[in-house]
C-alpha positions as a Markdown table, in Angstrom:
| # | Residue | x | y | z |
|---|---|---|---|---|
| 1 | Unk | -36.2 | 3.3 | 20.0 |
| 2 | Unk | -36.1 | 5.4 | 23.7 |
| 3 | Unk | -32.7 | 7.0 | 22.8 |
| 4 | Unk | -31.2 | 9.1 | 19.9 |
| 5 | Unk | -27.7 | 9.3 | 18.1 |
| 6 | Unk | -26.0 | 10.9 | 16.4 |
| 7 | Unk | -24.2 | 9.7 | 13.3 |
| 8 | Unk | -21.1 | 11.7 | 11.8 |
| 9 | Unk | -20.8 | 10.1 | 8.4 |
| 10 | Unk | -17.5 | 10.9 | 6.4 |
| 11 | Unk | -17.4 | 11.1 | 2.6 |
| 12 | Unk | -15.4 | 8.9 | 0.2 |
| 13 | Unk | -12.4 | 9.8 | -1.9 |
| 14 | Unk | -13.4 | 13.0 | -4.2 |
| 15 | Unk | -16.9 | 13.0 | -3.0 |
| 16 | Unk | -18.9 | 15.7 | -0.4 |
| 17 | Unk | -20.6 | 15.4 | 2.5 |
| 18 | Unk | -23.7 | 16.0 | 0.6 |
| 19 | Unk | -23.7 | 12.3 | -0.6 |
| 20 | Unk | -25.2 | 11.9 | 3.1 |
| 21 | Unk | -28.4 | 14.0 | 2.9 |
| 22 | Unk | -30.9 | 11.7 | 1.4 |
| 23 | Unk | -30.2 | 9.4 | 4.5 |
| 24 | Unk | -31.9 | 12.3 | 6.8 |
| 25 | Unk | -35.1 | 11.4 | 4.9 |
| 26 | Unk | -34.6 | 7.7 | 4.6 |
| 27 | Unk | -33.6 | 6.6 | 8.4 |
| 28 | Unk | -35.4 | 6.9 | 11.3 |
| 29 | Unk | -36.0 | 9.8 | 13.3 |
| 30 | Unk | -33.4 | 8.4 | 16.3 |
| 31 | Unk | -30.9 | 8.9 | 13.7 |
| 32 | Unk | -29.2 | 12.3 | 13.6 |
| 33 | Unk | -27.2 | 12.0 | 10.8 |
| 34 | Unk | -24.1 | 14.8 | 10.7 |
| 35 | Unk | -22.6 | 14.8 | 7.1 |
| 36 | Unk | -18.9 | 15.7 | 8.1 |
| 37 | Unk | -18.2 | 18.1 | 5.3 |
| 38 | Unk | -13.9 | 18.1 | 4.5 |
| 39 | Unk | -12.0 | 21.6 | 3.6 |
| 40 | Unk | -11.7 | 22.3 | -0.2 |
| 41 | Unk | -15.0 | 20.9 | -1.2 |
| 42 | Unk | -19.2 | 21.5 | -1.2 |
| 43 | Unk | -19.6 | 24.8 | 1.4 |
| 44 | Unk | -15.9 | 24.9 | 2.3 |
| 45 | Unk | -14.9 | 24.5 | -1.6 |
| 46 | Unk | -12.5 | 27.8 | -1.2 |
| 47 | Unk | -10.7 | 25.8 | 1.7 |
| 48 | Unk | -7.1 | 24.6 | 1.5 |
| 49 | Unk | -7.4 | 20.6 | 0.7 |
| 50 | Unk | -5.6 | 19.1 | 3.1 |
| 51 | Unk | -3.0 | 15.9 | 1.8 |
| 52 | Unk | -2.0 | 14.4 | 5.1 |
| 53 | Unk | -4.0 | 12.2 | 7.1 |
| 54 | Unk | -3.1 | 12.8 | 10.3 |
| 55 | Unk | -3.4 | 16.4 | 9.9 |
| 56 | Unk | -6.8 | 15.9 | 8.5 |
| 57 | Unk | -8.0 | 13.7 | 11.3 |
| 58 | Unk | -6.7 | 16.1 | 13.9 |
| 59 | Unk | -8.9 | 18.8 | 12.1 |
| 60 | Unk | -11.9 | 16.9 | 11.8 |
| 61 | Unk | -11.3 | 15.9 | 15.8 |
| 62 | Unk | -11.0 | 19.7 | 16.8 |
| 63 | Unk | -14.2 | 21.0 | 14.1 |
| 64 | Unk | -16.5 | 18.7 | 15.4 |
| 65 | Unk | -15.7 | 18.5 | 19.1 |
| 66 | Unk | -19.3 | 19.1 | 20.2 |
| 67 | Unk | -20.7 | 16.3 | 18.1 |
| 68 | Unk | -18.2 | 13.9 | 18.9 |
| 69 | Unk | -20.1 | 14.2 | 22.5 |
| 70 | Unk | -23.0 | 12.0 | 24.3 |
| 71 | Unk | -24.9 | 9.5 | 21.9 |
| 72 | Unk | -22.4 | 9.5 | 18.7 |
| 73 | Unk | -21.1 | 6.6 | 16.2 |
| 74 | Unk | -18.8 | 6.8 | 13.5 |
| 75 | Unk | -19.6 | 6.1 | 9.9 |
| 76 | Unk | -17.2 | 6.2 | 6.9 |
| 77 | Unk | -17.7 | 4.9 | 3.3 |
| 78 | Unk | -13.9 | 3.8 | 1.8 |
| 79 | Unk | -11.9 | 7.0 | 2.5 |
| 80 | Unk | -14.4 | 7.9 | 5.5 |
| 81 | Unk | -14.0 | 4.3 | 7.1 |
| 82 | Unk | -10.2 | 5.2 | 7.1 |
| 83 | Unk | -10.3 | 8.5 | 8.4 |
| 84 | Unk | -13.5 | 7.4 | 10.8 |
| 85 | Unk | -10.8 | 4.5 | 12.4 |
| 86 | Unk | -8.2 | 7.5 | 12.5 |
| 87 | Unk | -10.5 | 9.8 | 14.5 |
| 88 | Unk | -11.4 | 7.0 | 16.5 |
| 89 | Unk | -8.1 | 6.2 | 17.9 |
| 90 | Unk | -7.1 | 9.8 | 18.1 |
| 91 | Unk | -9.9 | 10.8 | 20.1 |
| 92 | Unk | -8.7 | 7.3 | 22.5 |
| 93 | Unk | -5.4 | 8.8 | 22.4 |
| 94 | Unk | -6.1 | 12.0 | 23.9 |
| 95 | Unk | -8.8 | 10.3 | 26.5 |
| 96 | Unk | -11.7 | 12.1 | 24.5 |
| 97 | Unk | -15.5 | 10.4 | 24.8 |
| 98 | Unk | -15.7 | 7.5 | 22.7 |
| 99 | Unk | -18.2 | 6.5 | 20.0 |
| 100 | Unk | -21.2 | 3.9 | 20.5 |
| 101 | Unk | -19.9 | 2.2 | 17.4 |
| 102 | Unk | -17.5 | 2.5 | 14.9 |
| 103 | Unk | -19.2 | 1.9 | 11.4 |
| 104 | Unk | -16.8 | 1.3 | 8.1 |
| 105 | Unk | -18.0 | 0.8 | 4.4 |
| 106 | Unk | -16.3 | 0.2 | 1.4 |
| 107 | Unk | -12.9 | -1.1 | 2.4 |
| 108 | Unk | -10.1 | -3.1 | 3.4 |
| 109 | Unk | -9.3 | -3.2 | 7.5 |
| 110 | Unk | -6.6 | -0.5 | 8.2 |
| 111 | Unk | -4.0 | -3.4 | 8.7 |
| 112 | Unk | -4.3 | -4.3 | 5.0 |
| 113 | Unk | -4.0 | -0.9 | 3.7 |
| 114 | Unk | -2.0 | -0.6 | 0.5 |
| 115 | Unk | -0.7 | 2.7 | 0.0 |
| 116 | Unk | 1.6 | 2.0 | -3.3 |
| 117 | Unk | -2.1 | 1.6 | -4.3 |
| 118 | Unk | -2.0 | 5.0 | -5.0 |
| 119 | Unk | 1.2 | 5.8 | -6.1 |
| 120 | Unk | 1.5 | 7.4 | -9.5 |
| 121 | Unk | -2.4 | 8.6 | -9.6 |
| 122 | Unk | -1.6 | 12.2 | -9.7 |
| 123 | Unk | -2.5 | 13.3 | -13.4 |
| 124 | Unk | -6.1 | 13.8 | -14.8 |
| 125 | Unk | -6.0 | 10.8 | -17.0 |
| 126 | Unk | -5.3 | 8.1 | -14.2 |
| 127 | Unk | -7.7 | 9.8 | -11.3 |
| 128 | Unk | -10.6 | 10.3 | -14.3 |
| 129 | Unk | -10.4 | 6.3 | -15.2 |
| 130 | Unk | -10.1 | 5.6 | -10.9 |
| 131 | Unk | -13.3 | 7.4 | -11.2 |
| 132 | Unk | -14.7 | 5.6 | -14.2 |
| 133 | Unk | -13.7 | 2.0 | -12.5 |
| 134 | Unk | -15.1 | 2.7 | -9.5 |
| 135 | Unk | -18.5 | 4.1 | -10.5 |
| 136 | Unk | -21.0 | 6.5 | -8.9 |
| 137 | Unk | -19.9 | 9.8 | -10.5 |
| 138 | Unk | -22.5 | 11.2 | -12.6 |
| 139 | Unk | -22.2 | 11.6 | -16.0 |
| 140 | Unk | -23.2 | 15.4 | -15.6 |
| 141 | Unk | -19.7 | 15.6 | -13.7 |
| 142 | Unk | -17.8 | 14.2 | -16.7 |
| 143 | Unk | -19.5 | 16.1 | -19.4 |
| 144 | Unk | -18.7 | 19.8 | -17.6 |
| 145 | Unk | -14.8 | 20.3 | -17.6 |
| 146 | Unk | -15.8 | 22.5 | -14.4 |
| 147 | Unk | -16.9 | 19.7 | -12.5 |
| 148 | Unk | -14.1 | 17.4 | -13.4 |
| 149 | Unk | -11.5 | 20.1 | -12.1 |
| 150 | Unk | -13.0 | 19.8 | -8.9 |
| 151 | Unk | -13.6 | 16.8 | -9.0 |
| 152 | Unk | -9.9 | 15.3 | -9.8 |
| 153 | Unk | -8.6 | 18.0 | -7.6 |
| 154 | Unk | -10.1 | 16.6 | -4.3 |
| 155 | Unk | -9.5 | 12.8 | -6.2 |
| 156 | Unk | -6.0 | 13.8 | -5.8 |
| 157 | Unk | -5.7 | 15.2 | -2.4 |
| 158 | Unk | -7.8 | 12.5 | -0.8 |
| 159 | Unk | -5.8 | 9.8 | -2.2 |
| 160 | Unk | -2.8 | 11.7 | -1.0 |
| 161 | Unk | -4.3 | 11.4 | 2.1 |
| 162 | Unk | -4.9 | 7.4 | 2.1 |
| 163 | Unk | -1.3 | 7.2 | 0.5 |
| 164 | Unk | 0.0 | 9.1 | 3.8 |
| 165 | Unk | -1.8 | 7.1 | 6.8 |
| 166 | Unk | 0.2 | 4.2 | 8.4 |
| 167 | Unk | -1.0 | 1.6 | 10.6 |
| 168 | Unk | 0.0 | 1.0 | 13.5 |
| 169 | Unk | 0.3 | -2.6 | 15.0 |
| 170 | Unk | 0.9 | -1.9 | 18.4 |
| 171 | Unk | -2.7 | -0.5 | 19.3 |
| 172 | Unk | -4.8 | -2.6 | 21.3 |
| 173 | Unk | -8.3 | -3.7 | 19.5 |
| 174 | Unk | -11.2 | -0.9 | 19.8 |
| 175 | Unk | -13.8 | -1.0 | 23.3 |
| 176 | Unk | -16.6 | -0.7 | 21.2 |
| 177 | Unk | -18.5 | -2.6 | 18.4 |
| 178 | Unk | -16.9 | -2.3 | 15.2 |
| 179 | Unk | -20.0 | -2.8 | 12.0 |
| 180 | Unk | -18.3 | -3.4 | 8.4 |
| 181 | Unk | -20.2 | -3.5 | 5.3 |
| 182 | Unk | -18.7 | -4.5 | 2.0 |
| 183 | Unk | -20.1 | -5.1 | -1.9 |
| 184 | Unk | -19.5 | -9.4 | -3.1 |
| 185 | Unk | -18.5 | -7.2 | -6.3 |
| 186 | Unk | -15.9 | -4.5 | -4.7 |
| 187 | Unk | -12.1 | -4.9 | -5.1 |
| 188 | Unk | -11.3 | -6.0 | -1.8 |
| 189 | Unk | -10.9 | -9.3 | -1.4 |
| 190 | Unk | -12.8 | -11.2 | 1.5 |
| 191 | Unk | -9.6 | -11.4 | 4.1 |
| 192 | Unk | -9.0 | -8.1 | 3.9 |
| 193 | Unk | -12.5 | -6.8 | 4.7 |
| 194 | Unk | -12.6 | -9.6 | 7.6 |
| 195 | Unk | -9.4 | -8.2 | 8.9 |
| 196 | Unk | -11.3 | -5.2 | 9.9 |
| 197 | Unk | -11.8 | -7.9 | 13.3 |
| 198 | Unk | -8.9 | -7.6 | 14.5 |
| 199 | Unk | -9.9 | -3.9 | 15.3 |
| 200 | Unk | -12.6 | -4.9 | 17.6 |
| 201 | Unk | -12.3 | -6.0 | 21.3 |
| 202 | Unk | -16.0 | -6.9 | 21.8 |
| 203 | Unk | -18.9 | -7.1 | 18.8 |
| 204 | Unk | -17.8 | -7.3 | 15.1 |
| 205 | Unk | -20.5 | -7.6 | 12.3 |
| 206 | Unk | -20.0 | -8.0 | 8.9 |
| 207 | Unk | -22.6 | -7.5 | 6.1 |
| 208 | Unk | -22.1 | -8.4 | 2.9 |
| 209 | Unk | -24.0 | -7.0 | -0.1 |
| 210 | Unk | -24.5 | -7.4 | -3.9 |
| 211 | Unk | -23.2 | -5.0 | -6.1 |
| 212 | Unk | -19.8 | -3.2 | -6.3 |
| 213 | Unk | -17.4 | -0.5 | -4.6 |
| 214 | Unk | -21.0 | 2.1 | -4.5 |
| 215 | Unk | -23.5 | -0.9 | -3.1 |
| 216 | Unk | -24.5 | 1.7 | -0.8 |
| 217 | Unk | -26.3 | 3.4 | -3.6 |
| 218 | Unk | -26.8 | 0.0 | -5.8 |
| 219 | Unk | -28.6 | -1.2 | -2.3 |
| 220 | Unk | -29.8 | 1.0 | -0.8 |
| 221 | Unk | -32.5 | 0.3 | 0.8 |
| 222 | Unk | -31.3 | -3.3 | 2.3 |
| 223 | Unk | -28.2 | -1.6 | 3.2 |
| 224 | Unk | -29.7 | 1.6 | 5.1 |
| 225 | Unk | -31.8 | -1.4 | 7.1 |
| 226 | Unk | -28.7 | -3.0 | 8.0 |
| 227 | Unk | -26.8 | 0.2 | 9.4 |
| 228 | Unk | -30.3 | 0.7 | 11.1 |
| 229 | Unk | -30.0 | -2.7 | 12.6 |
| 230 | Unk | -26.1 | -2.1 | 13.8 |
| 231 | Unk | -27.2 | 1.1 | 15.3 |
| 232 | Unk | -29.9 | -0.3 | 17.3 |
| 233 | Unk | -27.9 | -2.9 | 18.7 |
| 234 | Unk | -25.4 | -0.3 | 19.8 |
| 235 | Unk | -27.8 | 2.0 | 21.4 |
| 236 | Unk | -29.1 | -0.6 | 23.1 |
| 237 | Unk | -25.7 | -1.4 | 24.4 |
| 238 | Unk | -25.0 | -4.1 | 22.9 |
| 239 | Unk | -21.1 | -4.1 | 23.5 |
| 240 | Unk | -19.9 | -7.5 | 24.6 |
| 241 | Unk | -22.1 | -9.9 | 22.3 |
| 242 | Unk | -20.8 | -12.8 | 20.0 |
| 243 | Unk | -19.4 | -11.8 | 16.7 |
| 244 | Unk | -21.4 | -12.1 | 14.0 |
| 245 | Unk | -20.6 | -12.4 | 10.2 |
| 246 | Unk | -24.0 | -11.9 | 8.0 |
C-alpha cells in the first residue's frame, strides 16, 4: 500500500480508548490508528462525562480537528459507530473534509435506533447485568468495587448519550463507502444491521462474523483482516463500486 490513513476509532458504551492499542501492533504499518479517547474516562478520567450526543459529537469534532484532515476514516464499535455516523454528518454539515470511509461495528443502522432501549438503566444493578450480558469486561473490573464505580458511571452516561441521539430522515445517503461489521450471535437482528445501507450513496459492505456483541475480540484476527481489506479498497478509491454483502 503507496498511501497511509489515518483511522480514529471510537470506544463502546463504558469502555476507553485504550481498547484500541493492541490494533497499533496488529495492523499494518499504513494504518495509523488514533484511539479517540472521550472526557471522564482513561487520561481524561477527572473530565466532566458528557450525556448528550450532540454535544459530545460537537466536542469530539472540535478536539480532533487536525486528525479529521487528509487521509482519515471513521471507525466505531456499537456506541462509537453511532457517534462515528454523528461526527460524520456534522463534519458534512458544516462543509468540513470528509472521511475515506465510514466504518461501524457492533450495531443497528442509526435509522433503527431504539432509544426506550435504554430507558430505566440508571441504577448499578441494571448497568452491572448490561455489562454481564454483553460480555467483554474483565472479571478484574467486577471483583474491585473501584473499577465498577467507574465503570457503571461512564455505562450510565454513555447510554444517556445513545438514549439522547435522534435520527434524522431527511439527510441524503453518505458520498463515501460505508463498511459494517456485525457478530451472527449479537442482539441485532439482520434488518437492522442491513439498514445501515441506506446510509451509503456509493459502496456498502457488510461482514458478518461468529461470535457475539465483542466478536471483535472473539475474532480477532479474521476481523482485523477484514477492516484491513475495507481500508484498502477505500485508499484505493474505491468509491463508486457494487455493494457487496460478505
Amino acid at each position: 500500500m503507496d498511501a497511509s490513513v489515518s483511522l480514529l476509532c471510537l470506544p463502546c458504551a463504558g469502555a476507553s480508548a485504550t481498547m484500541y492499542l493492541r490494533w497499533r501492533r496488529l495492523l499494518p504499518r499504513w494504518v495509523h490508528i488514533v484511539p479517540v479517547e472521550l472526557p471522564g474516562r482513561g487520561g481524561r478520567l477527572s473530565e466532566r462525562l458528557v450525556r448528550n450526543f450532540d454535544e459530545l459529537v460537537a466536542q469530539v469534532c472540535a478536539e480532533q480537528a487536525e486528525a479529521l484532515r487528509g487521509n482519515f476514516a471513521i471507525f466505531g464499535h456499537s456506541m462509537g459507530s453511532l457517534l462515528a455516523y454523528g461526527i460524520t454528518r456534522r463534519l458534512q454539515s458544516m462543509g468540513r473534509p470528509l472521511p475515506l470511509a465510514l466504518l461501524a461495528s457492533g450495531s443497528c443502522a442509526p435509522s433503527r435506533r431504539d432509544p426506550a432501549r435504554f430507558a430505566g438503566k440508571t441504577d448499578d444493578a441494571s448497568l452491572a447485568a448490561e455489562l454481564r450480558k454483553q460480555g467483554g469486561t474483565p472479571e478484574e473490573a467486577f471483583a474491585s468495587a473501584e473499577l465498577m464505580r467507574i465503570t457503571l458511571d461512564m455505562l450510565g452516561a454513555d447510554y444517556r448519550v445513545c438514549e439522547s441521539f435522534r435520527y434524522r430522515e431527511e439527510e441524503a445517503p453518505l458520498p463515501m463507502p460505508v463498511h459494517v461489521f456485525a457478530g451472527r450471535e449479537d442482539d441485532s437482528d439482520a434488518a437492522s444491521v442491513h439498514a445501515w445501507s441506506a446510509e451509503a450513496g456509493g459502496v456498502f459492505t457488510l461482514d458478518w462474523f461468529d461470535g457475539g456483541h465483542f466478536f471483535i475480540r472473539q475474532h480477532e484476527t479474521a476481523f482485523l483482516a477484514a477492516l484491513t481489506e475495507r481500508l484498502g479498497q477505500a485508499v484505493a478509491g474505491e468509491r463508486h463500486a457494487p455493494r457487496v454483502l460478505a
